[in-house]
N, C-alpha and C positions, 0 to 999 in steps of 0.2 A: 504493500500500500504506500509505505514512503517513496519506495522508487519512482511510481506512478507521477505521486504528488512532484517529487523531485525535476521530473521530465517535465511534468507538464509546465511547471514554473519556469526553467531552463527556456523554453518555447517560448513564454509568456518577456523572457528577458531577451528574446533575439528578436522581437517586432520591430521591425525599422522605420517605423515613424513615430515610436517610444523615445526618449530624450534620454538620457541619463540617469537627469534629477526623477523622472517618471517611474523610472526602474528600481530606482533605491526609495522613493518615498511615495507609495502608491494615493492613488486619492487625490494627491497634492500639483495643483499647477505649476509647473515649471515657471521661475522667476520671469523668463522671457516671455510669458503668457501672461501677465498679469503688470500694467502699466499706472505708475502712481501719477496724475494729472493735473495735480495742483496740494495745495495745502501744505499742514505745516511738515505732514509727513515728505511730501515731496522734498520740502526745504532741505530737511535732515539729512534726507537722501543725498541730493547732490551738493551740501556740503561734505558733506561724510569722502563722497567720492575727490573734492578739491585736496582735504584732510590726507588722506591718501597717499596721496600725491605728493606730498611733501616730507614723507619719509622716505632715508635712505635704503634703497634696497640692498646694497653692498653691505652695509653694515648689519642689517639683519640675518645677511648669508653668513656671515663670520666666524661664528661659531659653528656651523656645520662646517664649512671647509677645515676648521683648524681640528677639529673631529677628524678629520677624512685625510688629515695631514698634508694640506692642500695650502696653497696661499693664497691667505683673504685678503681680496680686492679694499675693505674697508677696516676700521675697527670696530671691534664688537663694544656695544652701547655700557657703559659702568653702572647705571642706573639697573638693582637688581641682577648683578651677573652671575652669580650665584645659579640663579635660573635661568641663565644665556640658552637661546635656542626657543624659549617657548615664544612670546613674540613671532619669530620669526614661523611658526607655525598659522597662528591666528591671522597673519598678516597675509598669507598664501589664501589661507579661507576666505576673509575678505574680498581678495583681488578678485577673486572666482564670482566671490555673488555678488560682488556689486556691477563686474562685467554682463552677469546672467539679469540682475535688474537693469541697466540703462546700457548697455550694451558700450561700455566707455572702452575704444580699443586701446588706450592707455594702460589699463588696468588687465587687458588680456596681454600687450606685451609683454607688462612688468610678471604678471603669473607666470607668460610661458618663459619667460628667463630665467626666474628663480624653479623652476623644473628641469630647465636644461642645467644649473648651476647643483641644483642638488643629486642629478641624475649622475655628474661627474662624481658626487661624493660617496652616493650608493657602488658606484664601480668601482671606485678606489678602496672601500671595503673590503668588496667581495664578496661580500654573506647576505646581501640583503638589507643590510644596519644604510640607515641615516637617520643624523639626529646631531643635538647642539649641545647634548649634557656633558656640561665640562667633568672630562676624562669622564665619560660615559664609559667605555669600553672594559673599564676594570669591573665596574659595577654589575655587568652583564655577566661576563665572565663567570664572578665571584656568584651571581646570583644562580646562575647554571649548573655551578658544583653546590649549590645547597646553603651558601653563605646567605640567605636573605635578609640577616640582622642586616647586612650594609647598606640599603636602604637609607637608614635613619642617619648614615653619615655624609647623605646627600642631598638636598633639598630635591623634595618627592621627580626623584625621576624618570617614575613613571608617568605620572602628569605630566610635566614636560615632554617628554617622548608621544604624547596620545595628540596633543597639539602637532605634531609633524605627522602622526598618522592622518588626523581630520584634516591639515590643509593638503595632504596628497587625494584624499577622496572627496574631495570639494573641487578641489582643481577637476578633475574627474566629472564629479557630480554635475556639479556649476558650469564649471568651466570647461567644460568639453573634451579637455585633454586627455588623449589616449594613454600616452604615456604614462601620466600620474598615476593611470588607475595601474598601469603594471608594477610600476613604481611599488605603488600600496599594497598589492597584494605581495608582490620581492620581500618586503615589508614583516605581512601580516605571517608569513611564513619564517622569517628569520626569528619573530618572535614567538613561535611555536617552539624553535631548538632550545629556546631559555627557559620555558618554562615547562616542557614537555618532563623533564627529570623530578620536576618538585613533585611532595606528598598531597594529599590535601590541608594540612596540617600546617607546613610548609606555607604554599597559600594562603592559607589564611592569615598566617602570622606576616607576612610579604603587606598583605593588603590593607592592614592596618596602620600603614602607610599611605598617605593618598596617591593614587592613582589616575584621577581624571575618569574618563569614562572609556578605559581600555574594551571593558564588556559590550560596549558600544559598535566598537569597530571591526571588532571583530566579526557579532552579528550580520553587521551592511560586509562583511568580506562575504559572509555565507551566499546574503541575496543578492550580490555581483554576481555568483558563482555556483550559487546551491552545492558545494563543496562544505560536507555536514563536518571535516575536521576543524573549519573556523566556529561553527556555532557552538563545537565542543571547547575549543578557546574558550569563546564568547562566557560558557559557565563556567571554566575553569577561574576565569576572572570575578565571578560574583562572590562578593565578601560576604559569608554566611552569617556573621556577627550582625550584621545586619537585616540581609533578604531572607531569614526564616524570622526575625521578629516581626517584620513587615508584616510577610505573607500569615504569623500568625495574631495580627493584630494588635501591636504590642509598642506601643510606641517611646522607645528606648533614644530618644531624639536628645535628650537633655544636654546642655553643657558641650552638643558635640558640635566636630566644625562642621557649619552647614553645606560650604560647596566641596567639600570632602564625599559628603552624603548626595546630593542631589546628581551629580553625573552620574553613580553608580546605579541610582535608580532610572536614568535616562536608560542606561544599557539594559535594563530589568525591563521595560517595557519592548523593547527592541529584539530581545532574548523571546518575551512572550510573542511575539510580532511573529517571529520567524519560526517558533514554535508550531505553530500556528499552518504553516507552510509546509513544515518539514513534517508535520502528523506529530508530532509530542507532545499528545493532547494533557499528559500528567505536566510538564515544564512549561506549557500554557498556560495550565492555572494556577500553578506557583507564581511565575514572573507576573502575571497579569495580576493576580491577589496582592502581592508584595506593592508593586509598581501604583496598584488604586489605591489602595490602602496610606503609602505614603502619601499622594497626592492631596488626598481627602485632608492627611494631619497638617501637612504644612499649609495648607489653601485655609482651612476653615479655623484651625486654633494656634497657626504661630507665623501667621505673616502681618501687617499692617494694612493700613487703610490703600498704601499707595500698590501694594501688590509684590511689594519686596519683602524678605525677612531676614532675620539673626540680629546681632546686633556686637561688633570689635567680632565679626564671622562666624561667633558659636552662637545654634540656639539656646535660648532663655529657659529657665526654669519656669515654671507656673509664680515662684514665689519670686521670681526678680524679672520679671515684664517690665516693672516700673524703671528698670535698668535702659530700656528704649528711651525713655523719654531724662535721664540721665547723664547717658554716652553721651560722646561726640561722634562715636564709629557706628553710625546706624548699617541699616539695610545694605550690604555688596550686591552692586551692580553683576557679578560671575550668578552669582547665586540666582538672581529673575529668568537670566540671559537661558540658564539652563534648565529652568521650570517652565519656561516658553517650550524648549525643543519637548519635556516629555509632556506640556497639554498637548504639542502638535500631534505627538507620537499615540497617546491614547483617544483625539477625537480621533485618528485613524481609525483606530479599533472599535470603535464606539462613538458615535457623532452627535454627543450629548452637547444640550445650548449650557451649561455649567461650564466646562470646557472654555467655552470662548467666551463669558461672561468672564471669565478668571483671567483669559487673555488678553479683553478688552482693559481690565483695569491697568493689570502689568504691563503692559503698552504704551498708554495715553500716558500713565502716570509717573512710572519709574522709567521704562528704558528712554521713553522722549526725551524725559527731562533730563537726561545722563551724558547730553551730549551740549555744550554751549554752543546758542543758536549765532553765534557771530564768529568767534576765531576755531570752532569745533573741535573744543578740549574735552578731554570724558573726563567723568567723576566713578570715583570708588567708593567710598562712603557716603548713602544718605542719610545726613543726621537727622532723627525726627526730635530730635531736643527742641524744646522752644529757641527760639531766638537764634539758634546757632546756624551755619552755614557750611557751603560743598565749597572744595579747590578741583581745581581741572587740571589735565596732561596736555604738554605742551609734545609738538611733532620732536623726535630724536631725542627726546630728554625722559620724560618715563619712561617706563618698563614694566608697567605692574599688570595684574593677571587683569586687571580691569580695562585696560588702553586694550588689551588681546581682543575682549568679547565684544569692546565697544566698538573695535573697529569693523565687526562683521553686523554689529545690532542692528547699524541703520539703513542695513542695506538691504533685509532681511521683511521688511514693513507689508510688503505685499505676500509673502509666502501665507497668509492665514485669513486673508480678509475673502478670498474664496475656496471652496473645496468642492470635489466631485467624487461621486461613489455612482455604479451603476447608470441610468438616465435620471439625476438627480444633481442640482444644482444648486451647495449651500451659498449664502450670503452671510458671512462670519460676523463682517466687520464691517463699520459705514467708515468709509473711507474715499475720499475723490478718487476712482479709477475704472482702469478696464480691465477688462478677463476677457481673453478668447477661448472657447471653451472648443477645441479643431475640431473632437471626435463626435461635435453633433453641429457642426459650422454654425454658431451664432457666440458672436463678441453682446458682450452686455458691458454696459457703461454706468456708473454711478458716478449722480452728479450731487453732492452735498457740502455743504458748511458746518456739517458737523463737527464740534458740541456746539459751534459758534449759534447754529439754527437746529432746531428739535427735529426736522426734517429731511428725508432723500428721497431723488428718484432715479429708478432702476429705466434705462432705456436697452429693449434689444435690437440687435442688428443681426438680419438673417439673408440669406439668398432666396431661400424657399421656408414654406411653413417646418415647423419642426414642435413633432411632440414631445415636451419634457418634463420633469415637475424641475419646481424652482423653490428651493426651501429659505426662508428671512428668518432669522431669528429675532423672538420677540425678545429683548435682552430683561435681567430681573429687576433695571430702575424705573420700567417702563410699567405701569399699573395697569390687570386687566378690566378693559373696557376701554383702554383710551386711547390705545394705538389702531392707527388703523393703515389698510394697504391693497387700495384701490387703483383697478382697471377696469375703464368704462363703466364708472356708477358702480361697482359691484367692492364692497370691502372686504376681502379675506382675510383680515386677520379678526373677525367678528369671532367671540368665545372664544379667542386663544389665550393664553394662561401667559406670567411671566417665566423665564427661564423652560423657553421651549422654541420650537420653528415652525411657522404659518407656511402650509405646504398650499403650494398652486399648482395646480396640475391640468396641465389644457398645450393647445399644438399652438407654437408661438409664431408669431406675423412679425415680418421687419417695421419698426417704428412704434411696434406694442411698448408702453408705458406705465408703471408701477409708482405711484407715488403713495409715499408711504410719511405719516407722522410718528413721530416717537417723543410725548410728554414725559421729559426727565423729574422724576421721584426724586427732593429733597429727601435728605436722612442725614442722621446721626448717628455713631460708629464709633464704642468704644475700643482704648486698646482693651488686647488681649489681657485677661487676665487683671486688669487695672483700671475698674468703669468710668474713675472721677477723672482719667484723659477720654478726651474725644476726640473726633475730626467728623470733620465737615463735608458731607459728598453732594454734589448734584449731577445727579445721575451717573455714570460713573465716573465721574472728576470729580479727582483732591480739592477742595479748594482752601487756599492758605491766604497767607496775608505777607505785604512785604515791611521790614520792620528795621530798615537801612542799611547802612554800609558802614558802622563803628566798626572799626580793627578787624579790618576782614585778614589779616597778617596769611602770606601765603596764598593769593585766591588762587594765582596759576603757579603748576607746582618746580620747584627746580630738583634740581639733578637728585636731593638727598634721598635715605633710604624712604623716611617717614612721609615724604613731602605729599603724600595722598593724603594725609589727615588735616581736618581743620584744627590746628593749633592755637588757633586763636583766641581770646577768653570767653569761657562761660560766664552767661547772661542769668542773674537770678529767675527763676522763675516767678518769684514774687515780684518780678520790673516787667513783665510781661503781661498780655492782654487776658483776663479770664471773664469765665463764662459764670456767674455766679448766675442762679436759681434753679426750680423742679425742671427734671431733663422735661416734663411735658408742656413746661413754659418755654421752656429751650429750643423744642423742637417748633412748637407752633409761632416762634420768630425767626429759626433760620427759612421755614418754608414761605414766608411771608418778605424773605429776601427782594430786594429792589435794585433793577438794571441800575445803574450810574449812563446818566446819557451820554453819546459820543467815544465810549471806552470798551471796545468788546470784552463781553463773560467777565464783567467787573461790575461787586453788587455792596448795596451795603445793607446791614441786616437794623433798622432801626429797633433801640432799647436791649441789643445782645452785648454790648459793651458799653463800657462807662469811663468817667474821666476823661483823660488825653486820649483814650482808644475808642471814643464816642463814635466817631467817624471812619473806622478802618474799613478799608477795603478786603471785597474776597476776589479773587480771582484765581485760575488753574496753576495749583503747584507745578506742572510742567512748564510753566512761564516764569517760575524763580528763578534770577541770575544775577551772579554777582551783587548779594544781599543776605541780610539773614532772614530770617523768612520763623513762620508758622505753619506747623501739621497737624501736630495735635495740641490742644489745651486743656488746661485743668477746669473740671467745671464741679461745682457741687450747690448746693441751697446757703443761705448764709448765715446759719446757723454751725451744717460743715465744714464751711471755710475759717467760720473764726476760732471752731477748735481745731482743724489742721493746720492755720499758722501758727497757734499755741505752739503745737508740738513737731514742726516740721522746721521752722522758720532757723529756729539755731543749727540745726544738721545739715541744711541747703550753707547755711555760711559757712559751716565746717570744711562743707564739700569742695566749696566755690574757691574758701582757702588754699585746701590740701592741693588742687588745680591748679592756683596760684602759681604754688611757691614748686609744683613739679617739673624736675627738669627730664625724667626719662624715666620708664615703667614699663615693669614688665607684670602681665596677668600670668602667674603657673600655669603649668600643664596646659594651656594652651598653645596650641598648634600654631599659628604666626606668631605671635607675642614671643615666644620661644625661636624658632627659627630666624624671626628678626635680629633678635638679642646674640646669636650666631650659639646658641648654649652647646656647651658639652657637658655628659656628666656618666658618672658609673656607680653601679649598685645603687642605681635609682628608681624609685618608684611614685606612681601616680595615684590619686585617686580623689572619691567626692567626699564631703562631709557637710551635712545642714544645706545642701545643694549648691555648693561653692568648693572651686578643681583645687587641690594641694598637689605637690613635690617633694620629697624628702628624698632622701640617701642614707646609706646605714651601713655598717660594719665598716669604717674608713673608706668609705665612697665618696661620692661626690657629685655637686652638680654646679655651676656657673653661667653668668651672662656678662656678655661684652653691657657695659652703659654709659650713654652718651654723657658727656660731663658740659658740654659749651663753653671750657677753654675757664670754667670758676672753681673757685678753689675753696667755697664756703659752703658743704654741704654736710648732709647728714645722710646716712642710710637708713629707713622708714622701712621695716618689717612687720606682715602680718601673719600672727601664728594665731592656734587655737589655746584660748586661756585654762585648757581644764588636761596638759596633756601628762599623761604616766609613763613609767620606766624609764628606762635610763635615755638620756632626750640632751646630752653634751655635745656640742659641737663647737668647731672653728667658723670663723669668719673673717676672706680674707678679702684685701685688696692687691689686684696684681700681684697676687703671692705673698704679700708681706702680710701679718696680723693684724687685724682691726677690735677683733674683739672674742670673748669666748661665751659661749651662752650655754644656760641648761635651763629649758622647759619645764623638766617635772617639779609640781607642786609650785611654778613662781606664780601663777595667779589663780587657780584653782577657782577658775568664773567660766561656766558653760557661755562662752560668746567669743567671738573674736576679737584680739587684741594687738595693741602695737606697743613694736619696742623701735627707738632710733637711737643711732651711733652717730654719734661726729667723727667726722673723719676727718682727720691731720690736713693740715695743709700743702703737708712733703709728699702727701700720698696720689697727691691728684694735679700739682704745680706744675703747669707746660703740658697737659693733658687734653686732647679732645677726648677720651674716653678710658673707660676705666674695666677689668675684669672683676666682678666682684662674684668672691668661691663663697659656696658653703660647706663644709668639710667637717661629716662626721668621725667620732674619736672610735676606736675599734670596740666593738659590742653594744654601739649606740645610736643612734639615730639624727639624723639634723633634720628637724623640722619637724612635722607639716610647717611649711612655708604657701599663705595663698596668696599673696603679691609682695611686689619689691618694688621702690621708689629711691629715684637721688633728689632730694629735696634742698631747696636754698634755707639754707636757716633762717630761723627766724630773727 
């Protein structure tokens, strides 16, 4: 029976008026089928493509040639080198789609160069390998013979390698090029010898390292090729730590890194996909259960209003949401980027209006806004803090995993705003564009102002009549009764419900037109887990407020590691605009919102704010730039408010202090924060306690972090341990090797809560310093720490 299935798909992949992108993403219009016609998304688009264009390609190859022992044309970029080579992945994928959206033969020269340029590097191999991970080759190697600890002595480089996978079958997909796809499969087989010897065991302990979405590529080698050893890849890559809590309902999400997690489950729907194809109807419903299942948790109980989530990249605890609105490091941009690929990948399988109701938000709201609408720099962090603000990547100067996704996001606009199954035509997304839909010859055109106007119309163009249905999605801000979507007097979307599709079914006429209204549903929308934040939606737009330009320090980011974060000072929350009274007073004045004449999707909400914020404006958070801005606010009755600043009001200043006076920080056992800080450590261990990460070390181990010092010499070390810990709990603390101090734990504060100790450090210790190694060094039969964060603080 698989055979069968096997051939007949094989068949299904050699129809010559199938595309590429048709082949590997069924369902899904080819980018060159689907033209964006105006708006803001167009904008995005063909800035994105200018954006482009102004990085250097040489320098991007550089690292794979010095890989390949080759001589690089350019230097490899310093920003992030560490994880040289990934970039240069994401950037190939890019050229691909944005060549496959607007057809810029710029962007298909520059692709097929850097395939003719990497093609030298894969030859000069020999085995199939290309790639940028500096001194990759020992890593593989070691990995081959069973060594998989070395992993962690290299910034994840398997993630970085899965980036050169995806932009060779992008190049491919997108971009036409034959090549590449041989390229990638040389590729997808070279990485079968490396892991072909590991246990399961093995693997799994490998994959507890991030990986990217190696399980991904594997599966699209399969459906290149219905060649069942890639799909067996494809599982060998599935990190079971994860995909059987999934699949068993179990949502062990806590504390961990979020885009660590979400590629892995992009490949679990992809696994199920192919599944599917290949008759493995038991690994069907595993990957497909795992894959719904996470979707369901991050969509419904740990993202935000704007469709992004995590928050400094790990998700939140139930008891520290409030931590969102906190940070500076809100929502990664990596993180939507690839919750967009798996809504694409499961309406595939299932062509649910939830699906695009989830992707209209993350769209409009997060990936728009990720890109500056005039010099088109990406953002990495969205802070949803009150008052706080994003910094953007400037061309050849970042390098962070967020410049990778940003430069493929905006190119990417039209892949979902239609879709096709059967003689069925969905309408995903209102969006100015066209679809030509070949295999039933009629192009449809949608002409809309959307959110600017509540309104679209669908026009078709045919040569001859043509029977088909045409499905609109009624979307969930839109209330039933009051959408409607009318041809010739007659309205079909009459009893259709929100969060579903108004099917029309009839033989279509060239010049037949659909006009269609959509009344956008005011609402209010607490965070998760923390009701007295809200935000503000009109229909499915953020709406925020902009709240100026004080000390935007860093907007565009330079060369440094950090320089994606906004560093700039936190704003009290107490200086900030709130919403005091009953949310059903709340509610019934944001709906009562009023246009501002002259000002598109600019409203002000009369009697929602008071004082100097009497008069704020709301308009669409993807319209925030270069400002600090509002997403969410505190609101509660005033009765609440005057006991929450009783007892919140000194700890927001403690906060805004500790802020102050911090010159460098590291969060434990977190997964960047740690990797930034460059840590080494031995006979180290991890774990959670009161729902917050520790680190320690034991039996004369050890653990360390490089810390930024800023050339001062007035500092203290700020540690947090837990006040209640036992046995023997003696350790060193050093500076660049020399002693700073000696600590023992047990019994010094004997108080269930977390607690800080600070050390002055010498002036000798840190004079002529931009930075400092600061060890924890436990004494032999003892333990250093739990340690849950570390700070260089300016004294006070």
């Amino acid at each position: 029976m698989r055979r069968i299935a096997t051939a007949l798909f094989c068949m299904a992949l050699a129809l010559p008026e199938a595309t590429a992108q048709d082949r590997l993403y069924r369902n899904t219009f080819p980018l060159g089928q689907v033209k964006l016609t105006g708006g803001t998304f167009r904008h995005a688009q063909d800035l994105n493509v200018r954006t482009l264009l102004k990085y250097d390609t040489d320098r991007l190859l550089a690292p794979f040639l010095k890989e390949a022992g080759l001589k690089p044309k350019g230097e490899s970029f310093e920003n992030w080198k560490d994880l040289d080579g990934h970039v240069g992945g994401h950037y190939l994928s890019a050229l691909a789609i944005h060549y496959a959206a607007t057809g810029n033969e710029e962007c298909k020269r520059r692709m097929d160069y850097m395939i003719s340029e990497l093609k030298r590097c894969q030859q000069k191999h020999g085995n199939g390998y290309v790639g940028g991970v500096p001194n990759g080759m020992k890593a593989w190697d070691e990995i081959k013979k069973g060594n998989v600890g070395i992993v962690w002595k290299y910034w994840v480089p398997w993630y970085n390698l899965h980036k050169t996978y995806a932009g060779l079958r992008d190049a491919w997909a997108y971009g036409g090029n034959e090549e590449a796809k041989k390229m990638f499969l040389d590729l997808c087989d070279w990485g079968i010898t490396i892991i072909s010897p590991l246990s399961g065991e093995q693997m799994e302990q490998m994959l507890g390292n991030e990986f990217g979405g190696m399980d991904e590529v594997y599966a699209d080698a399969y459906q290149m090729t219905g060649d069942t050893k890639y799909l067996d890849a494809a599982k060998k890559f599935s990190h079971h730590w994860l995909l059987d809590s999934m699949a068993e309902k179990k949502d062990n999400l806590d504390n961990k890194h979020a885009n660590t997690q979400v590629p892995k489950v992009v490949g679990y729907q992809r696994i199920a996909e192919m599944s599917a194809v290949a008759g493995r109807k038991d690994d069907e419903k595993l990957y497909t259960d795992a894959a719904d299942f996470f979707w369901n948790t991050v969509v419904y109980n740990r993202s935000l209003a704007l469709g992004g989530n995590s928050r400094r990249e790990h998700f939140a605890t139930a008891d520290d949401c409030k931590s969102y609105v906190d940070d500076r490091e809100g929502p990664e941009s990596c993180n939507t980027n690839n919750m967009l690929k798996l809504t694409e990948g499961l309406f595939r399988m299932n062509p649910s209006a939830s699906y695009a109701d989830f992707y209209e938000r993350a769209m409009f709201n997060h990936i728009l806004s990720t890109q500056h609408p005039g010099h088109g720099g990406y953002v990495y962090f969205t802070s949803a803090r009150p008052a706080h603000y994003r910094v953007y990547s400037a061309p050849n100067s970042a390098m962070w995993c967020c410049v990778g996704t940003g430069m493929e996001n905006h190119g990417k606009y039209g892949e979902f705003i239609y879709s096709h199954a059967g003689d069925s035509l969905f309408v995903n997304l209102f969006v100015p564009s066209e679809v030509h839909w070949k295999e039933k010859g009629i192009t449809l055109t949608q002409e809309t102002d959307f959110p600017e106007k509540e309104t679209t119309r669908l026009v078709v163009h045919t040569k001859k009549a043509v029977k088909a249905k045409l499905l609109i999605r009624h979307p969930w801000w839109s209330e039933s009764g009051k959408m409607t979507a009318m041809i010739k007097g007659k309205d079909y979307a009459a009893g259709s419900q929100p969060s579903s599709y108004i099917t029309i079914d009839r033989k279509w006429k060239d010049g037949d037109v659909i006009d269609i209204t959509m009344p956008m549903k005011i609402t209010v929308e607490e965070l998760p887990n923390v009701p007295n934040y809200i935000a503000i939606m009109r229909g499915p737009i953020l709406m925020s407020a902009n709240m100026g330009t004080e000390r935007l320090d860093g907007l565009v980011a330079d060369n440094s590691r950090w320089g994606h974060i906004a560093h700039g000072p936190l704003k009290s929350v107490f200086d900030t605009p709130l919403i005091i009274g009953s949310r059903d007073d709340i509610r019934k004045k944001v709906e009562a919102m009023q246009p501002v004449p002259g000002k598109s999707l600019c409203f002000t909400v009369p009697g929602l704010f008071t004082g100097k914020f009497a008069d704020l404006e709301l308009e669409p958070f993807y319209r925030m730039h270069d400002c600090r801005y509002m997403m969410y606010w505190l609101s509660m009755t005033d009765k609440e408010y005057a006991d929450y600043r009783k007892t919140v009001k000194e700890e927001e200043e403690r906060r805004l202090l500790l802020d102050k006076r911090t010159v460098d920080a590291v969060a434990t056992a977190e997964q960047q924060p740690e990797v930034d800080h460059k840590m080494k450590h031995d006979k180290s261990n991890t774990g959670f306690h009161d729902g917050r990460a520790w680190r320690d070390a034991r039996d004369g181990g050890f653990f360390e972090y490089n810390l930024i010092t800023e050339g001062q010499n007035d500092l203290t070390l700020w540690v947090q341990y837990w006040g209640n810990e036992k046995g023997n709990r003696s350790f060193d603390i050093l500076i660049d090797g020399k002693p700073l101090a000696e600590e023992n734990l047990a019994g010094k504060w004997n108080k269930n809560k977390i607690m800080v100790a600070e050390y002055p450090i010498p002036e000798s210790m840190t004079k002529g310093k931009q930075s400092v190694t600061v060890t924890f060094r436990s004494k032999p039969g003892n333990i250093a720490g739990g340690i849950f964060h570390v700070r260089l603080l300016k004294k006070l």
